[in-house]
N, C-alpha and C positions, 0 to 999 in steps of 0.2 A: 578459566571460564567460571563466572558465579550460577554453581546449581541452581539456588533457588528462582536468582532470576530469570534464566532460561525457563525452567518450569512456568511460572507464572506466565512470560512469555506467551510459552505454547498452548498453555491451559485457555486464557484469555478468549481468542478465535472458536474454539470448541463451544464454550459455555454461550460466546455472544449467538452462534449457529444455532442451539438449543434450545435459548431464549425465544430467538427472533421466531422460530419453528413452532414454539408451542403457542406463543404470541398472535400470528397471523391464523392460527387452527382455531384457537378462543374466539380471533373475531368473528369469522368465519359462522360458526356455530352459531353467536349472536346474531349474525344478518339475518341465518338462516330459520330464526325463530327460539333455538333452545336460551332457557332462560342463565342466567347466572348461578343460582343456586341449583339448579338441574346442574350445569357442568361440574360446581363444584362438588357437589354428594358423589357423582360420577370418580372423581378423581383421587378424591381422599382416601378411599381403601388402596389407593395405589401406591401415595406417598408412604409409605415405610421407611423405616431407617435406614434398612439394605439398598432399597431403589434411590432411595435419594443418595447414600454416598456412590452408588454402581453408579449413580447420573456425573456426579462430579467426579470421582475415577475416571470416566470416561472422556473429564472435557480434557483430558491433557493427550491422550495418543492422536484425539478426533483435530483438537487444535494442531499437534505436530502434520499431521498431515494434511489442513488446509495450509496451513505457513506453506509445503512443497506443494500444494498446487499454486497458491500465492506467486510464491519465488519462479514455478515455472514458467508464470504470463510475465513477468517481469522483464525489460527489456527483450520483448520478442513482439513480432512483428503480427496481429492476432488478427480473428477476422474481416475483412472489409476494411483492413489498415489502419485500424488502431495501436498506438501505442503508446506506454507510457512517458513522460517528460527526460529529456538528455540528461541528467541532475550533473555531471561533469561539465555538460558546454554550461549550462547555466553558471555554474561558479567560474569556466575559464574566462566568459564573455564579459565577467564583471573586473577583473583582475587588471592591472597595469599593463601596456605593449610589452614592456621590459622584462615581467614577471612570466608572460605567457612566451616569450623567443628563449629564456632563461628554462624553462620547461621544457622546451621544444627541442633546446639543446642535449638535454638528459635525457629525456625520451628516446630520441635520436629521430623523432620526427613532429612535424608541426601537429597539432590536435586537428581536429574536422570539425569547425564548428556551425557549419551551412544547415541553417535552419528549414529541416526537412519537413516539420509536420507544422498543421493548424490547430488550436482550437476549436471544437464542435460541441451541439449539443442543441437537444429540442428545447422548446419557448419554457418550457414547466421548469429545466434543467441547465441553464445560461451557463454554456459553455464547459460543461467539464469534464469532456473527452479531448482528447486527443488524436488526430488520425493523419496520418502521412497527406504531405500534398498529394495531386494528383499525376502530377511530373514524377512522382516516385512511387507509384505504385504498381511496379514491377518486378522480376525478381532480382533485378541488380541495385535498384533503390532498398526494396528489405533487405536484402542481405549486407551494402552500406549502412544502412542505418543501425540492423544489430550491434555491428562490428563495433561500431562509433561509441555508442552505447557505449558499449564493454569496455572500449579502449579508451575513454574520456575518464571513466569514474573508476577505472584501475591507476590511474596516472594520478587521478586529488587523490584515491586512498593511499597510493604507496610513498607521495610527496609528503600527508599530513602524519603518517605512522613517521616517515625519514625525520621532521622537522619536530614533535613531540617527542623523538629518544636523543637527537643533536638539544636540543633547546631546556627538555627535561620538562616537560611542560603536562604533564600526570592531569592536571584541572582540564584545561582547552583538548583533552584526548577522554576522560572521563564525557563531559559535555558533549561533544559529538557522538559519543556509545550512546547516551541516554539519548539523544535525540533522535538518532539513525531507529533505535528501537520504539520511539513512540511514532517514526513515521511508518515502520513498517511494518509495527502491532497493527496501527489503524487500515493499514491498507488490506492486512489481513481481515480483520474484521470484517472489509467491506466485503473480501470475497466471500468471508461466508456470511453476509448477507444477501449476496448476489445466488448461492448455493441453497442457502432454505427457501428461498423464494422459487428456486427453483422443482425445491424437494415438494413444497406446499402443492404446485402447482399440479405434479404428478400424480402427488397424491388421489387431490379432489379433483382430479381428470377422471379417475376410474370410478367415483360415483357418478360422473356424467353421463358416462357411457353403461353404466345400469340402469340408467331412464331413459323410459322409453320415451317422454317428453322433455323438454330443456326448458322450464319455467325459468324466468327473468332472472326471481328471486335468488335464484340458482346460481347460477351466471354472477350476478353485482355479488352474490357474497364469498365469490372465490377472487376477485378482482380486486371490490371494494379495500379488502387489507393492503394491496401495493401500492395505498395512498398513503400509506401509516409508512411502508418499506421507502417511499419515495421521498418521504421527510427524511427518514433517517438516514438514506443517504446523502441528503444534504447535509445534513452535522457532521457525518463523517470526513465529508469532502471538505468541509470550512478546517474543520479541525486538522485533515492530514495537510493541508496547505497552509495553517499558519504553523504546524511543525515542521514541515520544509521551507520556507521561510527563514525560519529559527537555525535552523540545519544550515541551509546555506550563506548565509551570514553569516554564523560564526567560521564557516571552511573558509569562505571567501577573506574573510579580516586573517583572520590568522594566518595564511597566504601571503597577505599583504603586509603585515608587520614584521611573523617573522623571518630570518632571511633562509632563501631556498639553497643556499650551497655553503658548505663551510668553507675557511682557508685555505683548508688544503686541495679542493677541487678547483681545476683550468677556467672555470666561468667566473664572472664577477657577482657577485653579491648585492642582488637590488634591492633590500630594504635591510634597518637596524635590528639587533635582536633583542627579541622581549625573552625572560625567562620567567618560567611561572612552575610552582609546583613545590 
């Protein structure tokens, strides 16, 4: 495992959580009337050298542990039947008949590739959730669908590891690591954008409940900033979707070119081999 890159990694998600936290607070304060140069005099006796490295110290334990919240919504069935994308049907569904019965054989059972969920999402947000049909929103449907999950994208991992150390193929296994990690840095990120927005919110909750009035001003300027979080989840989303994209197209070709069994296994061999590396 390369340290450095794990760290960076993990750091990543912490620092974007930080960010986006101190970011939507700034605005906040703006709505709310304090001027710019009032924040910043406020703030500058705070920046120190000690506090600024204790801030970035911090983004690497704070990112390690959104990654494990991250990783825990991941292929699990969340509230109101959201779930993330099958990323295993998707690449078996694009694959050869011959390639997927050729799988199926090794595995020693066919994949599940019955497309359980829809696309959702409000008018501002064009689609990009995810959530179980409504045929499957029970507990024998979640619990299929976990399974499926798990059992679809163990069967490309353990095929594309078998076919990169038979083939020698170091480049097309390099490329997939890099990819897998820019899909699911960003997915992190998202959560902890989904998590300071949440933290923001708590926050400036409990000044509201210290007035004894709830002026408007109030109100639009603890909101007003999840227009700024609502863009940015849209970048995030474009961009973890043209790196799965990226991801599954290379899984998918490499599948396809090179072949899934060597000579000396009982199946036959559906495609030629490329060597790379």
């Amino acid at each position: 495992m390369d340290t450095a890159r794990q760290v960076v990694r993990w750091s990543i998600p912490g620092w974007v959580f930080l960010l986006i936290l101190a970011v939507l607070q700034v605005v906040t304060w703006l709505i709310q009337g304090r001027s710019a140069q009032n924040i910043l005099q406020s703030s500058i006796p705070l920046l120190t050298p000690a506090a600024v490295a204790s801030v970035l110290t911090a983004g690497v334990p704070l990112g390690f542990i959104l990654y494990q919240i991250y990783y825990s919504w991941y292929g699990k069935v969340l509230l109101f039947g959201f779930v993330n994308r099958d990323r295993g049907a998707s690449i078996l569904q694009e694959l050869p008949d011959a390639v997927q019965q050729t799988l199926g054989r090794i595995a020693g059972v066919n994949p599940d590739l019955e497309e359980m969920d829809e696309r959702v999402g409000p008018f501002l947000l064009p689609y990009p959730f995810r959530r179980l049909k409504r045929e499957h929103r029970n507990k024998i449907g979640k619990t299929r669908f976990e399974a499926k999950v798990h059992a679809n994208w163990e069967l490309i991992r353990f095929m594309m590891l078998r076919l990169c150390i038979i083939n020698k193929a170091d480049l097309i296994r390099s490329e997939i690591i890099t990819l897998a990690d820019i899909y699911h840095g960003i997915g992190a990120a998202r959560a902890a954008l989904f998590l300071a927005c949440e933290l923001h919110l708590l926050l400036n909750l409990t000044v509201i409940r210290s007035k004894s009035t709830l002026p408007w001003r109030l109100v639009i300027s603890i909101l007003a900033p999840y227009l700024l979080a609502l863009w940015l989840f849209r970048v995030f989303e474009r961009t973890r979707n043209s790196a799965l994209r990226s991801h599954l197209s290379v899984l998918s070709l490499a599948l396809k070119t090179f072949p899934v069994t060597t000579t000396t296994d009982s199946v036959e061999t559906p495609g030629p081999a490329l060597h790379v590396g």
